[in-house]
ZATI-48125 format. One record per atom (N, C-alpha, C): residue in three letters; atom name; y, z, x. Coordinates in steps of 0.2 Angstrom, whole numbers, plus 5000, padded with zeros to 4 digits. Each point is the difference from the previous one (the first is absolute). Last residue first. Layout:
BEGIN
- residu | atome | v | w | u
- ALA | CA | Y | Z | X;
...
//
This chain:
BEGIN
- residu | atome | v | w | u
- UNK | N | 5465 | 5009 | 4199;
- UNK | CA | 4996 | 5008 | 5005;
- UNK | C | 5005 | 5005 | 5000;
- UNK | N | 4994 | 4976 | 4984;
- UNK | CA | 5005 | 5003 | 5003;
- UNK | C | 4999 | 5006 | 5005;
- UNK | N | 4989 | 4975 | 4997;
- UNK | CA | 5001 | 5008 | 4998;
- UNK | C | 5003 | 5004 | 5004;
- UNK | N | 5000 | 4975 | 4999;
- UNK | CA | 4996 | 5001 | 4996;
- UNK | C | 5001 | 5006 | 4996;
- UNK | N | 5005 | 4992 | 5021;
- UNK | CA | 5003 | 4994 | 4996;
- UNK | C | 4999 | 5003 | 4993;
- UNK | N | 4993 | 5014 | 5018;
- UNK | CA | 5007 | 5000 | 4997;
- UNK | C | 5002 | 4996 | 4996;
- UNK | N | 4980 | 4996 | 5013;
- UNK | CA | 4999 | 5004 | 4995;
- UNK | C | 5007 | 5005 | 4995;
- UNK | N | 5002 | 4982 | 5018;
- UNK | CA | 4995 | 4996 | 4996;
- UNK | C | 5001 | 5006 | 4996;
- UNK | N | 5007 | 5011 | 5019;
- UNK | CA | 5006 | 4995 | 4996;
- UNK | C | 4997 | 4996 | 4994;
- UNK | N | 4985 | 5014 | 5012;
- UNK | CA | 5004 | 5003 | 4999;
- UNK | C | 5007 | 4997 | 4995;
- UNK | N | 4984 | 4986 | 5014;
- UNK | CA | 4997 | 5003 | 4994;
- UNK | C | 5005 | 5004 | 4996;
- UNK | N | 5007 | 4993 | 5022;
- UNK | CA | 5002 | 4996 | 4996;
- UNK | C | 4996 | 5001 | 4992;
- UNK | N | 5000 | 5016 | 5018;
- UNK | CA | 5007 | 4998 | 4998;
- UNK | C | 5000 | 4995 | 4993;
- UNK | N | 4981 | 5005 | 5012;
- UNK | CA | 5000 | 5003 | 4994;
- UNK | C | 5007 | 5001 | 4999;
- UNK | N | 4984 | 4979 | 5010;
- UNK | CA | 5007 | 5005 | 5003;
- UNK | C | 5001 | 5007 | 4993;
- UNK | N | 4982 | 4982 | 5000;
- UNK | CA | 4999 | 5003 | 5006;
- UNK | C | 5006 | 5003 | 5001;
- UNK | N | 4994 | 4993 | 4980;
- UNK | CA | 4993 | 5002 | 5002;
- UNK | C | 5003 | 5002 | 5007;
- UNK | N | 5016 | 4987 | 4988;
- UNK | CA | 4999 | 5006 | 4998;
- UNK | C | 4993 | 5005 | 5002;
- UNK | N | 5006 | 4977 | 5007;
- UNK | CA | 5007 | 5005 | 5004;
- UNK | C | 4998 | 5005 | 4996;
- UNK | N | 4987 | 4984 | 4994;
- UNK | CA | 4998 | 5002 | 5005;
- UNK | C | 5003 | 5006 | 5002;
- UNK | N | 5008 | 4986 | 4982;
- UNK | CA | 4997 | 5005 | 4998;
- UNK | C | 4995 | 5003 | 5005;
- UNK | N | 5004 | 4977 | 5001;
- UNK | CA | 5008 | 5004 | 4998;
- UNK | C | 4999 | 5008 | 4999;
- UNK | N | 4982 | 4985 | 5005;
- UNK | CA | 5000 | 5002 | 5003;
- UNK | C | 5010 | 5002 | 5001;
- UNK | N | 4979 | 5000 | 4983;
- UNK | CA | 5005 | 4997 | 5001;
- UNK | C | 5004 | 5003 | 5006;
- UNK | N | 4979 | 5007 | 4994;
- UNK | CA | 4998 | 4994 | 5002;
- UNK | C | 5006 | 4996 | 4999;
- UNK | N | 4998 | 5024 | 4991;
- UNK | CA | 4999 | 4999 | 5011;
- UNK | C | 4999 | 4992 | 5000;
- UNK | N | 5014 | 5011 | 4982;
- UNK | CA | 4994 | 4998 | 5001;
- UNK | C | 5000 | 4999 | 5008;
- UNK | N | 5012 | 5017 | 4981;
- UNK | CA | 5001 | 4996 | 5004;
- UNK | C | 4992 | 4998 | 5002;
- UNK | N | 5015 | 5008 | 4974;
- UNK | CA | 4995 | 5001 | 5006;
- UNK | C | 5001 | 4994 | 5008;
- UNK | N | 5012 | 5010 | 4974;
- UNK | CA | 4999 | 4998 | 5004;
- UNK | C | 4993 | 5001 | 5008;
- UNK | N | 5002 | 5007 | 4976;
- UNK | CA | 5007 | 4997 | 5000;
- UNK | C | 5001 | 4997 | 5006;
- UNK | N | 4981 | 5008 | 4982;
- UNK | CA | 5000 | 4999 | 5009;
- UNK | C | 5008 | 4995 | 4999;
- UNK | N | 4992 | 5020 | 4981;
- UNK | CA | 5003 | 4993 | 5002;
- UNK | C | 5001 | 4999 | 5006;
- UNK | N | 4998 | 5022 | 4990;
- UNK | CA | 4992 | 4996 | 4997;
- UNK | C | 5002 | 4993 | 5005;
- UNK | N | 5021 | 5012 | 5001;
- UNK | CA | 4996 | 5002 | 4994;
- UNK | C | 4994 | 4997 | 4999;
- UNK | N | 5006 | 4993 | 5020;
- UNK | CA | 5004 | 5003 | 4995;
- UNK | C | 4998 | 5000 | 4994;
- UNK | N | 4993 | 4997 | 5029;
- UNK | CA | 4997 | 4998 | 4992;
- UNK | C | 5006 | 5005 | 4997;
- UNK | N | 4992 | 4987 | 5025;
- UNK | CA | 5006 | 5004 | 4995;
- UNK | C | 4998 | 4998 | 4992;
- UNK | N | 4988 | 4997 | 5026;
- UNK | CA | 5002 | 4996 | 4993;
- UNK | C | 5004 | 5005 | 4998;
- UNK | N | 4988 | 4990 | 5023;
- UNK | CA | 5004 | 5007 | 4997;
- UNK | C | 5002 | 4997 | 4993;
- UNK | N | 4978 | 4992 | 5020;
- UNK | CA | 5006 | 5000 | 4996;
- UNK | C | 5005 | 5007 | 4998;
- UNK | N | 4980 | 4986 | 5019;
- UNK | CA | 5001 | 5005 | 4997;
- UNK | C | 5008 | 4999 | 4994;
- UNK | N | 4982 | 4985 | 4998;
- UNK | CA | 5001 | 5007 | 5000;
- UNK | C | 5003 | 4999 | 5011;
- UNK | N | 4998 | 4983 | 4975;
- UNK | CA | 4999 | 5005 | 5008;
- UNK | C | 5001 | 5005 | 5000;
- UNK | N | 5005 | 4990 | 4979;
- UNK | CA | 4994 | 4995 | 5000;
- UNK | C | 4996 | 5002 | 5010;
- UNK | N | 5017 | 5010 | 4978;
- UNK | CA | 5000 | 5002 | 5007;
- UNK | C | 4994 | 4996 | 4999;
- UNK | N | 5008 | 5000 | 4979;
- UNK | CA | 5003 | 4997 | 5003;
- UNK | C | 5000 | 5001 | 5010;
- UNK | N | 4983 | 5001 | 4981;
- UNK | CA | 5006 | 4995 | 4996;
- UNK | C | 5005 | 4998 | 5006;
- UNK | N | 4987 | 5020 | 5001;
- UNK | CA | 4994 | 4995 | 5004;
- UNK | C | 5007 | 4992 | 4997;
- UNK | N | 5001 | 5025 | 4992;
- UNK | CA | 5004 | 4998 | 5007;
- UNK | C | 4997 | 4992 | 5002;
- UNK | N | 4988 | 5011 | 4985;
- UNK | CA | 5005 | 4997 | 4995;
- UNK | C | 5009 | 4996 | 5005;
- UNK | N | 4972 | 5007 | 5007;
- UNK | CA | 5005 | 5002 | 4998;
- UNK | C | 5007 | 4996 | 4997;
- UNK | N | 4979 | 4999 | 5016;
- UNK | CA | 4997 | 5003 | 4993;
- UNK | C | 5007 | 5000 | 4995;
- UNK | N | 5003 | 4993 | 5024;
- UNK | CA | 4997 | 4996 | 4997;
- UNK | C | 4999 | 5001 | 4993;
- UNK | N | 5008 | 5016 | 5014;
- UNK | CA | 5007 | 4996 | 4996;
- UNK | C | 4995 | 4995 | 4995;
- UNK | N | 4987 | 5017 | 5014;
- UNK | CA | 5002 | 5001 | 4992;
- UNK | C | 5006 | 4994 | 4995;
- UNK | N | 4994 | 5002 | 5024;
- UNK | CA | 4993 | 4997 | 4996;
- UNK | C | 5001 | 5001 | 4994;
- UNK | N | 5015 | 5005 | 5017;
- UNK | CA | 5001 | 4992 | 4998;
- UNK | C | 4994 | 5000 | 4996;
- UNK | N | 5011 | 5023 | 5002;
- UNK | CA | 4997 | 4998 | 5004;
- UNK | C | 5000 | 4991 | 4995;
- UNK | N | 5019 | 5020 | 4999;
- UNK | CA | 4994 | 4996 | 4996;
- UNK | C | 4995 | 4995 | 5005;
- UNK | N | 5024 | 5021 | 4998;
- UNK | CA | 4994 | 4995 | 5003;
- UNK | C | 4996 | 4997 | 4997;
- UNK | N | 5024 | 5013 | 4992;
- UNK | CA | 4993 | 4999 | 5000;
- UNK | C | 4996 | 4994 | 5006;
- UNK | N | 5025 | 5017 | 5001;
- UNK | CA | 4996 | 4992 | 4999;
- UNK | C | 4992 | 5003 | 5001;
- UNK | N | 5026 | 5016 | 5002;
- UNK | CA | 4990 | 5001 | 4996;
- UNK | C | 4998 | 4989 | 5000;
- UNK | N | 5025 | 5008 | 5014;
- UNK | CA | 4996 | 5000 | 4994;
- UNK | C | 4992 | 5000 | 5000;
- UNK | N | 5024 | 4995 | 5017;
- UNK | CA | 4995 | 5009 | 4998;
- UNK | C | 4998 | 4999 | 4994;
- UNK | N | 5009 | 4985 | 5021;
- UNK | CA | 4997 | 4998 | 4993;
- UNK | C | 4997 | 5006 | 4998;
- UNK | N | 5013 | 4999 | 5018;
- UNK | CA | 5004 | 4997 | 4995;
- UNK | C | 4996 | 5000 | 4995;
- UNK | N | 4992 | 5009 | 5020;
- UNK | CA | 5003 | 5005 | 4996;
- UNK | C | 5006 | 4998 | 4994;
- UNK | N | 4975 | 4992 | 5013;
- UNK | CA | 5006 | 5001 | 4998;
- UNK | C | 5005 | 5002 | 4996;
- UNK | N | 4976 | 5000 | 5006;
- UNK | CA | 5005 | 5002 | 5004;
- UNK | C | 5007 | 4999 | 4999;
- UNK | N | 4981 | 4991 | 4986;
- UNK | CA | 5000 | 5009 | 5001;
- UNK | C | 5005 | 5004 | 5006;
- UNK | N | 5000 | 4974 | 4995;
- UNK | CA | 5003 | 5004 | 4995;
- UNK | C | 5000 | 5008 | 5002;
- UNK | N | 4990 | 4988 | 5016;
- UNK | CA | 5006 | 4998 | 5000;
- UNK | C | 5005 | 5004 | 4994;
- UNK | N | 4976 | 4999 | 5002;
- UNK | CA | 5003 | 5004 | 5007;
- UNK | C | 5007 | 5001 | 4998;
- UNK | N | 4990 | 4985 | 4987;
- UNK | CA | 4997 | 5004 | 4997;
- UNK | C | 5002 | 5004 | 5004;
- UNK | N | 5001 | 4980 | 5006;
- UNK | CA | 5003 | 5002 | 4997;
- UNK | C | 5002 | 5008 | 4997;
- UNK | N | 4984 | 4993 | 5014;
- UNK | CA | 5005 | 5000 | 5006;
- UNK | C | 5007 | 5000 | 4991;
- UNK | N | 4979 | 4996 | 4995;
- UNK | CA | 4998 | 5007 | 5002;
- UNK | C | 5007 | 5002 | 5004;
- UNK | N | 4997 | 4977 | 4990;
- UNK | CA | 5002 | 5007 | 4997;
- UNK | C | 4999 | 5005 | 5001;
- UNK | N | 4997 | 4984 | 5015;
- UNK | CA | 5008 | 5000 | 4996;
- UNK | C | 4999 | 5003 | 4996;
- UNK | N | 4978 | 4997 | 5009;
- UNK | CA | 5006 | 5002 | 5006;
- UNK | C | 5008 | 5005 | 4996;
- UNK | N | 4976 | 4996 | 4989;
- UNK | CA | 5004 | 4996 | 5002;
- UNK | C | 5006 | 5006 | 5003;
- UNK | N | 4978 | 5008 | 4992;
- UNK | CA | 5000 | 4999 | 5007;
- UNK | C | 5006 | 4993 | 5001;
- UNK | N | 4995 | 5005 | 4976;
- UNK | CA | 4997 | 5003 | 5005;
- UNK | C | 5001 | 4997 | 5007;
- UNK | N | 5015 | 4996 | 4980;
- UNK | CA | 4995 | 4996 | 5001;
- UNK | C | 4995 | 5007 | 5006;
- UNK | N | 5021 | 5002 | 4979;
- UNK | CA | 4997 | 5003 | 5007;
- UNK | C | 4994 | 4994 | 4998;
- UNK | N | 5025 | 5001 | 4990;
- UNK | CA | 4993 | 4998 | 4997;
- UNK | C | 4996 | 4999 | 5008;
- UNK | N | 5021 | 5015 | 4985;
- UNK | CA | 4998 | 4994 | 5007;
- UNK | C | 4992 | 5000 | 4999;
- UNK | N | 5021 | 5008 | 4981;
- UNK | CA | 4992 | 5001 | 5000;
- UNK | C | 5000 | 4997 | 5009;
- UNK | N | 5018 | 5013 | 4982;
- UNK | CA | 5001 | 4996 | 5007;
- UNK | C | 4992 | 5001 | 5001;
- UNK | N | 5014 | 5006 | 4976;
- UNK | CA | 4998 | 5003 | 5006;
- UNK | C | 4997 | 4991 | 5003;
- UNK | N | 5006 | 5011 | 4973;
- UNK | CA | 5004 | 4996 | 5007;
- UNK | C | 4997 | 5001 | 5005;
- UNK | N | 4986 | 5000 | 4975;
- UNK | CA | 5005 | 5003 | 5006;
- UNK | C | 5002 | 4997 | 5005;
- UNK | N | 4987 | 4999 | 4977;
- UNK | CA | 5007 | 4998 | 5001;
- UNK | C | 5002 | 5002 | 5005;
- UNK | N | 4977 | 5003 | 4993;
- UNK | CA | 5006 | 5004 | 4998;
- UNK | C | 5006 | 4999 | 5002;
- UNK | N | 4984 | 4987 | 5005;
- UNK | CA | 5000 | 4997 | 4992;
- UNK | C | 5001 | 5007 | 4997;
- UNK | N | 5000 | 4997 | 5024;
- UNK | CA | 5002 | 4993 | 4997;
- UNK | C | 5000 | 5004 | 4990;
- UNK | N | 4990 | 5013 | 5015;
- UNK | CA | 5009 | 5000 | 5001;
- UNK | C | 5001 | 4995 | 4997;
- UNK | N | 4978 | 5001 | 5001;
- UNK | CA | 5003 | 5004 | 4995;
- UNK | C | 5006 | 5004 | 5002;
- UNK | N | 4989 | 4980 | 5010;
- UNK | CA | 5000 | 5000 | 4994;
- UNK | C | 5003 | 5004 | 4997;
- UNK | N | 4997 | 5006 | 5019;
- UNK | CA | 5004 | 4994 | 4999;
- UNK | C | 5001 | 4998 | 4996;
- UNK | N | 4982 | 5013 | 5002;
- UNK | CA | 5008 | 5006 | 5000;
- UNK | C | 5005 | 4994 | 5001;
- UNK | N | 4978 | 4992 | 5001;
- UNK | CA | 5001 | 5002 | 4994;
- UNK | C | 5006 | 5006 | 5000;
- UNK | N | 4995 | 4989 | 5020;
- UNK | CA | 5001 | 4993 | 4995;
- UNK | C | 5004 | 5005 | 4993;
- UNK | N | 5001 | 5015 | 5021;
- UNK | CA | 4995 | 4993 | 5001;
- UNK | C | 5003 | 4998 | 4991;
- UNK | N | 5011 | 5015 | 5022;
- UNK | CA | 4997 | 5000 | 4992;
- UNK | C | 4999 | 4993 | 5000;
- UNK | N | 5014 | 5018 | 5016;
- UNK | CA | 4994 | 4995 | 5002;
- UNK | C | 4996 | 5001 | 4991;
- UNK | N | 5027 | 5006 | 5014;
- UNK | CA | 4991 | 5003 | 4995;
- UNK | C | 4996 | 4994 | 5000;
- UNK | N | 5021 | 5009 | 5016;
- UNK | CA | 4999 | 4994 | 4997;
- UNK | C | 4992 | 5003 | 4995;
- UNK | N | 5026 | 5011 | 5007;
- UNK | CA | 4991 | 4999 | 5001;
- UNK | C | 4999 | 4995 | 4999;
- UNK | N | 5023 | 5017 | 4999;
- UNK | CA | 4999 | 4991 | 5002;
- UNK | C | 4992 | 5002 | 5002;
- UNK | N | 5013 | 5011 | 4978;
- UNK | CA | 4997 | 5003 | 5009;
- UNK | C | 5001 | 4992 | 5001;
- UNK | N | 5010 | 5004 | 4981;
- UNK | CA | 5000 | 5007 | 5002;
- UNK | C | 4996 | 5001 | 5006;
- UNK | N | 5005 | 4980 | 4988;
- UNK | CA | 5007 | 5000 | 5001;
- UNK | C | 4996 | 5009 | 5004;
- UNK | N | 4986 | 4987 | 4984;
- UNK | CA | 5004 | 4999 | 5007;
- UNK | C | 5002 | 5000 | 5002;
- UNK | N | 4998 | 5007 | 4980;
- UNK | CA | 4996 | 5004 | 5002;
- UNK | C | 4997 | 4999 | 5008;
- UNK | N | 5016 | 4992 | 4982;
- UNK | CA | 5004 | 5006 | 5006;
- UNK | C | 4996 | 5000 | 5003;
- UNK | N | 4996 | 4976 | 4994;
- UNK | CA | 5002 | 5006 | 4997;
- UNK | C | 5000 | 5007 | 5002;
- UNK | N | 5013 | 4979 | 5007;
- UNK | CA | 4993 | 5000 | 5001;
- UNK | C | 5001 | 5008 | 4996;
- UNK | N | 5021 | 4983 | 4999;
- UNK | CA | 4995 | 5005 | 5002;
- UNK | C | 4995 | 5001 | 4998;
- UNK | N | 5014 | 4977 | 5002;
- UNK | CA | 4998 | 5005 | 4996;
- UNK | C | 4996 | 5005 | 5004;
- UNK | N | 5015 | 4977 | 4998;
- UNK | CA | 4999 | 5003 | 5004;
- UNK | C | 4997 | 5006 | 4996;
- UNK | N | 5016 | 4977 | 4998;
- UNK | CA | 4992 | 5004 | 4995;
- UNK | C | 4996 | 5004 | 5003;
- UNK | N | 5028 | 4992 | 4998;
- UNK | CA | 4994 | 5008 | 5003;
- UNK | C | 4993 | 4999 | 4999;
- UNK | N | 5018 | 4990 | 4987;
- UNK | CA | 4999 | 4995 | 5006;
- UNK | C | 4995 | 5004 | 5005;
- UNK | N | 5012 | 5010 | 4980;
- UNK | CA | 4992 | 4996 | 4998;
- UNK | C | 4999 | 4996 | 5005;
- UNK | N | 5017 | 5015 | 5006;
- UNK | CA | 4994 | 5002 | 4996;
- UNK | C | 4994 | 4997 | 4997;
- UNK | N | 5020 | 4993 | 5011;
- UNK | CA | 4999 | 5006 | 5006;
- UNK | C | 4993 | 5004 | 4996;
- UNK | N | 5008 | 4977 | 4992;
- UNK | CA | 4999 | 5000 | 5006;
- UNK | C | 4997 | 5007 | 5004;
- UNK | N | 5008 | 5000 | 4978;
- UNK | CA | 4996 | 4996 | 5001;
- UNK | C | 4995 | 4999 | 5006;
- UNK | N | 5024 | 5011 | 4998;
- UNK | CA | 4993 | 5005 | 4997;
- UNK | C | 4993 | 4994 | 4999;
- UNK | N | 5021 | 4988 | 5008;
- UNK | CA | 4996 | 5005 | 5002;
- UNK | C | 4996 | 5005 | 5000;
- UNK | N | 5006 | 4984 | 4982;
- UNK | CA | 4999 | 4996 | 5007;
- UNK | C | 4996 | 5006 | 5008;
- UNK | N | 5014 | 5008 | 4980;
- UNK | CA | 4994 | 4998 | 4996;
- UNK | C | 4995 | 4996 | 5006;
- UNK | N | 5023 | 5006 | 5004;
- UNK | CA | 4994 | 5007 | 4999;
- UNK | C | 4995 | 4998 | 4998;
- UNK | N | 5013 | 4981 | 5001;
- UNK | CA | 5003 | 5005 | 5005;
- UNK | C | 4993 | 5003 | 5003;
- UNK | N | 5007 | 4993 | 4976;
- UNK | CA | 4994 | 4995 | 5005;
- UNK | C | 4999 | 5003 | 5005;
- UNK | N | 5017 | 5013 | 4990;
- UNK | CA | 4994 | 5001 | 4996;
- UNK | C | 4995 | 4994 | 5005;
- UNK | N | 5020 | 4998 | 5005;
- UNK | CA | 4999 | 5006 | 5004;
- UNK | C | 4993 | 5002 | 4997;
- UNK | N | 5011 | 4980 | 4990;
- UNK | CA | 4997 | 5000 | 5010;
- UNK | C | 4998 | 5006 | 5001;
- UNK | N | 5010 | 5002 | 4979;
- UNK | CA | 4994 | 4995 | 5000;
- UNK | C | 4998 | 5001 | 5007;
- UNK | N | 5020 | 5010 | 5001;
- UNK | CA | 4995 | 5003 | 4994;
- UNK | C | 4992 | 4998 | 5000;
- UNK | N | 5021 | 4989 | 5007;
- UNK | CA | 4998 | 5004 | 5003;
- UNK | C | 4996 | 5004 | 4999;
- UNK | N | 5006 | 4985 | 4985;
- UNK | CA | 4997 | 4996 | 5006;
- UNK | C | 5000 | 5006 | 5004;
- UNK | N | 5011 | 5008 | 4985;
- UNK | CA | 4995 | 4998 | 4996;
- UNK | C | 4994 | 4997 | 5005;
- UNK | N | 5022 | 5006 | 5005;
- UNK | CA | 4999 | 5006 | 4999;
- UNK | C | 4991 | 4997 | 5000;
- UNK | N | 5015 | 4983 | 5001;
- UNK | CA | 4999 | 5003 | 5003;
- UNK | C | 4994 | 5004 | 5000;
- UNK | N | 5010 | 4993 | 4981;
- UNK | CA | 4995 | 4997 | 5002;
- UNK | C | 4998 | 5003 | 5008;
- UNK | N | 5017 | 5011 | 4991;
- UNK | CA | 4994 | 5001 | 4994;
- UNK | C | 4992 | 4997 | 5004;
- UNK | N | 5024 | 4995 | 5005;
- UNK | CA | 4997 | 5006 | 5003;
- UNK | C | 4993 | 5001 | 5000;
- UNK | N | 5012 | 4980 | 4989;
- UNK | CA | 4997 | 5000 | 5007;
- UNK | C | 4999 | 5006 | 5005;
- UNK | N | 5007 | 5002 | 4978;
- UNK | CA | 4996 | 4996 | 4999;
- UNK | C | 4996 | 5001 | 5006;
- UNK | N | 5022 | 5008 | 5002;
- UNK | CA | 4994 | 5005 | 4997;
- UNK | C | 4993 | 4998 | 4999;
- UNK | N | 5020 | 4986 | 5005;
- UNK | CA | 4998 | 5005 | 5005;
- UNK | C | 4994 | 5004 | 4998;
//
C-alpha cells in the first residue's frame, strides 16, 4: 500500500510540475507582445522625422510605431484623423514621409505607402502593406488597426 502511495504521490507531483510548466509557457512565453518605450506611452502625437532619426532609433534599439505618410493620399491623412481622435489609441508614433522609406533601411520591408510598421528594439516586427488587400481592414477602420496593433503591443 505504501509503495502504491508513494507512487501516486509521485505521478501527481510530475503532472502538476508539466501542469505549471505548460501554463507558464503559454501565459508567459506565449505573449510575444511588448511595450513600447515609456517615452510613448506619455502623450498621443504623431512626430514627423525623416530618414536619419530613423535610422537613429533603429540603431538605438528602440520600440515605437512609424506610418508611412505619402502627401496628399487620402487614407493616411484620414488615418492619421483617425488615431489623433481617438481615445483607444493614446500613444507618441512617428511619421515618416514615403521619400525617406526609399532611402532607408525601412525600404526591405514597406514597398507602398501608405503604411504602419512596428519596430522592437531596432527590429521591424511587423508591418502592414497597402497592396494586400487583407490588410485593407487596417487603413480604414481604426477598430480594426487598434486590434492589428494589440497583436503586437501592449498599451
Amino acid at each position: 500500500m505504501k509503495k502504491s502511495l508513494k507512487i501516486a504521490i509521485a505521478s501527481f507531483v510530475g503532472i502538476s510540475i508539466i501542469a505549471g510548466s505548460v501554463v507558464f509557457a503559454v501565459n508567459i512565453l506565449g505573449d510575444h507582445r511588448f511595450r513600447l518605450d515609456d517615452e510613448y506611452y506619455t502623450t498621443s502625437e504623431d512626430v514627423s522625422i525623416d530618414k536619419d532619426e530613423y535610422e537613429k532609433l533603429i540603431s538605438d534599439k528602440k520600440s515605437f510605431v512609424v506610418m508611412i505618410d505619402k502627401p496628399g493620399c487620402v487614407t493616411t491623412e484620414t488615418m492619421r484623423e483617425d488615431m489623433a481622435n481617438s481615445t483607444d489609441l493614446q500613444f507618441k508614433y512617428y511619421r515618416m514621409m514615403w521619400k525617406y522609406v526609399k532611402e532607408s533601411s525601412l525600404h526591405e520591408y514597406i514597398k507602398f505607402a501608405p503604411s504602419v510598421a512596428i519596430i522592437h528594439k531596432g527590429e521591424v516586427k511587423a508591418w502592414l502593406s497597402a497592396d494586400k488587400d487583407e490588410d485593407s481592414k487596417y487603413f480604414n477602420d481604426i477598430g480594426a488597426l487598434k486590434e492589428w496593433l494589440e497583436k503586437y503591443i501592449i498599451f
